[in-house]
N, C-alpha and C positions, 0 to 999 in steps of 0.2 A: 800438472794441470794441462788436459791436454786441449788449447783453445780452439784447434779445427773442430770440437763439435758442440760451441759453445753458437751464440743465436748473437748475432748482433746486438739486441739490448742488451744481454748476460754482457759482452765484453765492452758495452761503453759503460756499462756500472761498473765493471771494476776499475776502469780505468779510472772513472769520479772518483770509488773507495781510497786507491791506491794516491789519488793526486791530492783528499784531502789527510788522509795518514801522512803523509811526506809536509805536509802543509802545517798539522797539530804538532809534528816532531819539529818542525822550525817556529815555535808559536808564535804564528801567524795567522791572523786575524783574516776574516774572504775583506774584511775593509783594504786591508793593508794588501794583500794577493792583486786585489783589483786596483789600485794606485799603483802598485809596480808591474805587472802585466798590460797596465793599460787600457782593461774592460771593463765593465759596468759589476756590478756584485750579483745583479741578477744572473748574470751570463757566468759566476762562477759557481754560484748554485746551482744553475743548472747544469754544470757541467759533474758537480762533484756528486749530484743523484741520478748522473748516467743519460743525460738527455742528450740529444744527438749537437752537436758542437761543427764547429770547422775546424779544420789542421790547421790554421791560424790561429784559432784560439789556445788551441792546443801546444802549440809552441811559444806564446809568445807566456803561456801559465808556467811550462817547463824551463821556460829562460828566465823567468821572475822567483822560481824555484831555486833558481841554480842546477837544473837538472836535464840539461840537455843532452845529458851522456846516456838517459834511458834511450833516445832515439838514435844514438850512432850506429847501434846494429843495420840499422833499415838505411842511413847515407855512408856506409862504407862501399867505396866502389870496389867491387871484385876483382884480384887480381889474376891477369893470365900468366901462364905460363907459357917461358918463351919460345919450346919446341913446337906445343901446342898452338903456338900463334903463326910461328913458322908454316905448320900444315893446312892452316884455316887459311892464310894469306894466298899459299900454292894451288888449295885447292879452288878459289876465288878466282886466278888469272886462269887455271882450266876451263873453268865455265865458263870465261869470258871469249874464249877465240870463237872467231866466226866462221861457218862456213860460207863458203861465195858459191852463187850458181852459173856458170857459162854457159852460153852458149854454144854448139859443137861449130863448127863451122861449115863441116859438111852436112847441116842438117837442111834438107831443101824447102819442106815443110813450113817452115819460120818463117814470114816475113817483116821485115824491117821496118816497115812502115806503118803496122799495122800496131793499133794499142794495144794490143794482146798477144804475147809470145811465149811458149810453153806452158801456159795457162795461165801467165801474170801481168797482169796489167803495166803498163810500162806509162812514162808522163811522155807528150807529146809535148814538147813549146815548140811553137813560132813567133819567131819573133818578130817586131813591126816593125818596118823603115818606111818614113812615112813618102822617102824620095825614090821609093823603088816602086814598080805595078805589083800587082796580088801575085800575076807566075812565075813569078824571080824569089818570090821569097821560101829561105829555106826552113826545112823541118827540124827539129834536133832533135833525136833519141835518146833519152836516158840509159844510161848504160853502166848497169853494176857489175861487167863485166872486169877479171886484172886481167887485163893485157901489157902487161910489163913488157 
């Protein structure tokens, strides 16, 4: 059965079909379904003639079931393989290095002062001392320069 070209109501009926077949092989009552599920009887009839539900109803019918092993397919977590992890992880700190831009030094064009250098905005702080006058105080440049 191939369910990619089945219609959303097609596959919540079967899954009703299928949930009360599992349900008549255990004969069990929707009274008795719904006292161990925890839901109302309406909410399992409606579930077992394909009406749209919640994945919490949905599991907590299939744990009242005893039937939680239909959905382990879909919570097995994938396992990697470890060379494959190995290149996925290599290829992550590649992408991660940074290029840095400097400054030349001989460039005379630039100035230092100015918020704009090579075409990038740079931050200007000044800082406040409130015991100093306004021409004393200095400018700082930010500087993403490595000058190691």
């Amino acid at each position: 059965m191939n369910t990619n070209n089945m219609t959303e109501i097609e596959i919540l009926q079967k899954i009703g079909t299928r949930m009360r077949e599992i349900r008549l092989e255990q004969n069990m009552k929707q009274k008795e379904l719904a006292e161990k599920s925890g839901l109302s009887m309406f909410s399992i009839s409606q579930m077992e003639t394909g009406h749209n539900t919640s994945v919490q109803s949905l599991v907590q019918v299939l744990k009242a079931l005893n039937r939680l092993d239909m959905i382990e397919p879909f919570l097995k977590e994938k396992e990697i393989d470890p060379a494959t992890l190995a290149r996925f992880i290599q290829s992550q700190q590649l992408q991660r290095k940074r290029v840095s831009r400097s400054i030349s030094d001989n460039d005379s064009s630039s100035d230092v002062d100015s918020p704009f250098v090579d075409g990038f905005q740079r931050s200007i702080i000044k800082p406040y001392f409130s015991d100093e006058d306004e021409d004393s105080s200095y400018s700082m440049v930010a500087d993403d320069s490595n000058e190691d």
